[in-house]
N, C-alpha and C positions, 0 to 999 in steps of 0.2 A: 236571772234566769226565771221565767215562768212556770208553774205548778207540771203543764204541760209538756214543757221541754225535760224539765227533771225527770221524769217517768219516762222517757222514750231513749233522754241520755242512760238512765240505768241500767234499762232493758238490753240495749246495743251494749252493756259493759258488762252484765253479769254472765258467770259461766252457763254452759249450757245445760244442764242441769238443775238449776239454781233460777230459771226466770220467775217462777213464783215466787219462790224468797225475797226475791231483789222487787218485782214489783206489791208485794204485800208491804215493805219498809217503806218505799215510796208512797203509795196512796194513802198508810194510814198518816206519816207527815204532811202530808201537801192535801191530801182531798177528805181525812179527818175521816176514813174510813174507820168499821168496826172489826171486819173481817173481811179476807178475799179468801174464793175459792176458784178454781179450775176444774171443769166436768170435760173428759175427753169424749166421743162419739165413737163406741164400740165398733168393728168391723163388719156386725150384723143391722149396722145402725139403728135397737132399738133400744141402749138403754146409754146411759152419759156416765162415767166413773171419773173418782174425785181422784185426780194429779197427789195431791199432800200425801194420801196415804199411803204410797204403795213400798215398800211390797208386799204387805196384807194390808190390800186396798177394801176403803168403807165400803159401805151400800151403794151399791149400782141406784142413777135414777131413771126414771125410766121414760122414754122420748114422748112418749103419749099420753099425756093424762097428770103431767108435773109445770111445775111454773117453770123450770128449766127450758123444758122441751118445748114451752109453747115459745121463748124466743130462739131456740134450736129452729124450728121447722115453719117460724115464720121467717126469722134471719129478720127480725126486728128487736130494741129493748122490749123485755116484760120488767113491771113493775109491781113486786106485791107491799103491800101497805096492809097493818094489823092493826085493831081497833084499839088495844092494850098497850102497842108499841109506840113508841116516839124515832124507833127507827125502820128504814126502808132497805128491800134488800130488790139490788136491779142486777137484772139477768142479761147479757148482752151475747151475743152473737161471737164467736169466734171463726172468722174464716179467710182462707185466700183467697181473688179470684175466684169468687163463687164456690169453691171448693170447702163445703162443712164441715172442722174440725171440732170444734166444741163448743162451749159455754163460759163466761165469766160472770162471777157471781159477786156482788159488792153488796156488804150493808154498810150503809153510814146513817148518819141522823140524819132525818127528814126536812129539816132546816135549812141543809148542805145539801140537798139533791134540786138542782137550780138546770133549768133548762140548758144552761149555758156548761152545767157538769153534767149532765148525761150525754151530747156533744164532743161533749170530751171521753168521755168512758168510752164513748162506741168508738171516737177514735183509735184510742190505746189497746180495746179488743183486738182492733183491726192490725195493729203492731204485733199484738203480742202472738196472733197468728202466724207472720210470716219470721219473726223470731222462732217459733216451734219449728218451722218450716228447716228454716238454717240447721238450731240444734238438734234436730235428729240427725244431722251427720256424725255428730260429736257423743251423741247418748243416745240409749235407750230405755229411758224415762218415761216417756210420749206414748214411743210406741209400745210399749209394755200397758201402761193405761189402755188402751184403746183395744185390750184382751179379754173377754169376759171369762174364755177359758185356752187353753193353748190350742195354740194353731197344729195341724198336721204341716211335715218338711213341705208337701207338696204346696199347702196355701201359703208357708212363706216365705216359697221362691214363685208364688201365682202375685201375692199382693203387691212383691218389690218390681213386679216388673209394670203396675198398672202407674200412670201420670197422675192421678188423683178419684175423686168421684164424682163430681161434679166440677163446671167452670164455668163463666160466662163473659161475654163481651156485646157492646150493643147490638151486633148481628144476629147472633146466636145465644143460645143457653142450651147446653150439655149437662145428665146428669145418669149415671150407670151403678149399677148394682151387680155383683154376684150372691150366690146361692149354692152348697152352704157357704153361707163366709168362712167357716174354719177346719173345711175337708173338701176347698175347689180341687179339681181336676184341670181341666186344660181348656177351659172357657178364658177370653180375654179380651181387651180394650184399648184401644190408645187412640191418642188424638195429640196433634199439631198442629198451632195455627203462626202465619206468619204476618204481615201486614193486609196482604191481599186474598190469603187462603185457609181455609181449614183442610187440614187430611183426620180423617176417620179410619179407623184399622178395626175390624169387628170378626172375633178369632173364635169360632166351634172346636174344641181340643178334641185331638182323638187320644183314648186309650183310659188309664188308671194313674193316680200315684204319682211318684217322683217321672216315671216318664214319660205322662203327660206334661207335666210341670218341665223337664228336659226338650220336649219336642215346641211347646208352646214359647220357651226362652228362646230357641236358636230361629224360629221362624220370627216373633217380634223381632229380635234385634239383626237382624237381617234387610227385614222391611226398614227397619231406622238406621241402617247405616246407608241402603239406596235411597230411602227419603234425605238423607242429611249429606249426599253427594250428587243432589239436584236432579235425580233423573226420574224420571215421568210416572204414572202410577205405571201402565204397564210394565216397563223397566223393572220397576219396584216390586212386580208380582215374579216377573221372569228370573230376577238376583234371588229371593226368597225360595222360591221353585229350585232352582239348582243347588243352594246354601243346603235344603233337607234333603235332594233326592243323592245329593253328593256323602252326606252321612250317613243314612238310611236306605238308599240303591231300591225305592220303591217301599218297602218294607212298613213305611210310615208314612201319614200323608195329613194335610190339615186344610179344612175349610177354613179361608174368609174371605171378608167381603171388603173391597176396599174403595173408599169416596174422595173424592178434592173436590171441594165448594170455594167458587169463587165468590167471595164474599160480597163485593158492587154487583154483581147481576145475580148473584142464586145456580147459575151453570154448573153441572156437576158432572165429573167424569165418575163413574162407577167400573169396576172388575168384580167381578161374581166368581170366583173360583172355590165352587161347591161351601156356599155360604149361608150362614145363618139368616133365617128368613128378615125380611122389609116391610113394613107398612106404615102408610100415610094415614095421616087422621086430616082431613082438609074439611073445614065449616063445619065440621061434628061429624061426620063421615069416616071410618075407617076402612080404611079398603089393604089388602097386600099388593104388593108391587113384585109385576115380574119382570125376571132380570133374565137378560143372556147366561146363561148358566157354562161355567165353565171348568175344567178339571182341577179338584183341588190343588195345591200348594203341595210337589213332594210325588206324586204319583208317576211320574216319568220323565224322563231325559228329557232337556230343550223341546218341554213346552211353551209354544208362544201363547203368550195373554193382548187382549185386546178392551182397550176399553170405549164403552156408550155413552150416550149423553141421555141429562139426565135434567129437571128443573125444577128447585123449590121456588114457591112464591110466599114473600110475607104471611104469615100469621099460618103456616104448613106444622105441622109437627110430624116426625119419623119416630117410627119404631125399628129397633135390629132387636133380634131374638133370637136364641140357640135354640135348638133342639131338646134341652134341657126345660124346655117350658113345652114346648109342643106333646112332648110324648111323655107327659110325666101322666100314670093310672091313680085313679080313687081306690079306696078298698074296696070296691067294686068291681074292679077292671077297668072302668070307664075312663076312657081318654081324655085329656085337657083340650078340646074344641076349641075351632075357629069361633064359635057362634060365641064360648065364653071368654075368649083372646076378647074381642074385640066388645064383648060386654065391658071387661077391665076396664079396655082403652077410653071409653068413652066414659063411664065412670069418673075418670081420673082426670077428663081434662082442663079442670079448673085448677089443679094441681099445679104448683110448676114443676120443670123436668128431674130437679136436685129429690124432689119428695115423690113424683112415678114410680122407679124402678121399684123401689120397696114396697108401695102399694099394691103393685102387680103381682109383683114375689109373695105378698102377706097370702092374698086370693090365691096365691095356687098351691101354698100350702095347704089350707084350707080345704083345698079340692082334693090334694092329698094322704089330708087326714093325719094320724098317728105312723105311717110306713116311712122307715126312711127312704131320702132320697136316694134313688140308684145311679143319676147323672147328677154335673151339676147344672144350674140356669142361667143365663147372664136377660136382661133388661138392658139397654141403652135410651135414651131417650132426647130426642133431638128438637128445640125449637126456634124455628129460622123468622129473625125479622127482619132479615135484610139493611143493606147503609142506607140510610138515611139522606 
């Protein structure tokens, strides 16, 4: 058996709990490692904390201005090399599917870091990723990590209802932020794609609290269970639509906004039912996009939904945005402007979509200031290269 196959054999056998253990035994036999470590990607995504320690977890690192962070947010190896050392400590990417989970951290001797074993490391990240992925069914190790400070109920029944943060496939590249991360309200996300399509679900919560967090669960998985019984987006808005007005009798209602991209052509059906705002950035241009606007999700009896058509072209990039960004005041008063939305947008777009939403978010704290937030924000950020 090969150095390589060992480590992925191990990984697939130790418990779930236990994948650092079992891969720290494995690389320092086979790849003559000195140490491994695990940095998970906090919920606000700006600082990386160490898996080994918890639960009085080390120093937080921090995404911006560390050797971690530079192969966190480029989702490349970094490699640091010390003038005094004869060992090297390489920093590799952790993630699914485009979706940023963490960091792996190797030092071994500089002798032993051969092009052919960095290859391999960034393989075995890529494993030990979608192992995390599994064992969080089983523990809560991971996601305990991945807490800078405790969550309120409402964010973690907001976070367990989201598919990830990012994702990518040759088409597209998806990548979405909330704000606070650890006091959301009823801001939300989801996406599905299948061979031939993506579906987008982009959800402005109404209310406070657990019943935000209540209203925001029964409308997602509403929409995913007409998504996942084949019927059409309008369908899909019209089941959703009577799923809260049947609980709620009016009472409660919910924007979103819902997309199907046909992946071979860029065709897109859209439903606007009182939804978080849209805009395009095309050739450095940002503009919003107006949409049929129609009566949220929940505000009365068999309403019918209809949906428009809609066209990305290669190299397009989308924005979906709450409310939560538009009306957020300085301690000034002063409102978060179009004029400076779309400064962000343009700002950022050498960025890819996974590293936007937080970029955006960072600036409108900023705009902010010291007040806390009174909503929360969501960011989505959408880039279409179409099949190929």
């Amino acid at each position: 058996m090969d150095r390589f196959s060992a480590v992925e054999r191990a990984l697939r056998g130790a418990p779930a709990h236990a994948l650092l253990e079992a891969l720290q035994d494995v690389l320092v036999a086979h790849y003559t490692a000195v140490s491994v470590d695990l940095l998970m990607a906090d919920y606000a995504m700006t600082i990386l904390q160490p898996v080994h320690a918890l639960p009085d977890t080390a120093e937080p690192v921090p995404v911006h201005a560390s050797a971690p962070g530079r192969a966190f947010g480029a989702q490349q190896p970094y490699v640091e090399r010390h003038a005094r050392s004869t060992d090297v400590v390489a920093h590799f990417p952790v993630s699914v599917r485009g979706d940023r989970i963490g960091v792996l951290m190797v030092r071994l001797p500089e002798d032993s870091y051969t092009p052919q074993t960095e290859r391999e490391l960034q393989d075995i990240a890529e494993i030990l990723g979608h192992e995390i992925v599994v064992a969080e069914r089983d523990t809560d190790l991971y996601l305990q990590a991945r807490r800078a400070s405790r969550l309120t109920l409402a964010a973690e029944m907001q976070w367990h209802l989201l598919p990830g943060r990012s994702c990518a496939r040759p088409e597209y590249e998806l990548g979405a932020q909330l704000e606070p991360a650890y006091a959301i309200y009823g801001d939300n996300f989801d996406w599905s794609a299948s061979a031939d399509h993506l579906t987008l679900t982009v959800t402005n919560g109404m209310g406070e609290g657990i019943e935000a967090a209540i209203l925001t669960s029964l409308a997602v998985n509403a929409l995913r269970n007409a998504r996942r019984a084949g019927l059409s987006l309008a369908d899909q808005a019209f089941l959703a639509d009577q799923a809260i007005y049947g609980h709620y009798h009016g009472d409660a209602h919910l924007s979103v906004l819902l997309l199907r991209f046909d992946l071979a052509t860029g065709e897109t059906e859209i439903v606007d039912a009182g939804s978080p705002k849209m805009w395009r950035l095309r050739e450095g241009k940002p503009e919003p996009i107006e949409l049929e606007a129609q009566l949220p999700l929940g505000m009365f009896e068999d309403t019918i939904y209809t949906a428009q058509r809609f066209e990305v072209l290669p190299g397009d990039r989308l924005f979906f945005l709450s409310d939560g960004v538009y009306d957020v005041a300085s301690p000034a008063g002063e409102r978060y402007s179009e004029k400076a939305l779309t400064r962000a947008m343009t700002a950022t777009r050498l960025l890819p979509p996974s590293q936007v939403p937080r970029a955006v978010l960072q600036e409108l704290a900023g705009h902010r200031g010291s007040i806390d937030a009174e909503d929360d924000a969501m960011v989505v950020c959408l880039d279409w290269y179409g099949r190929q």
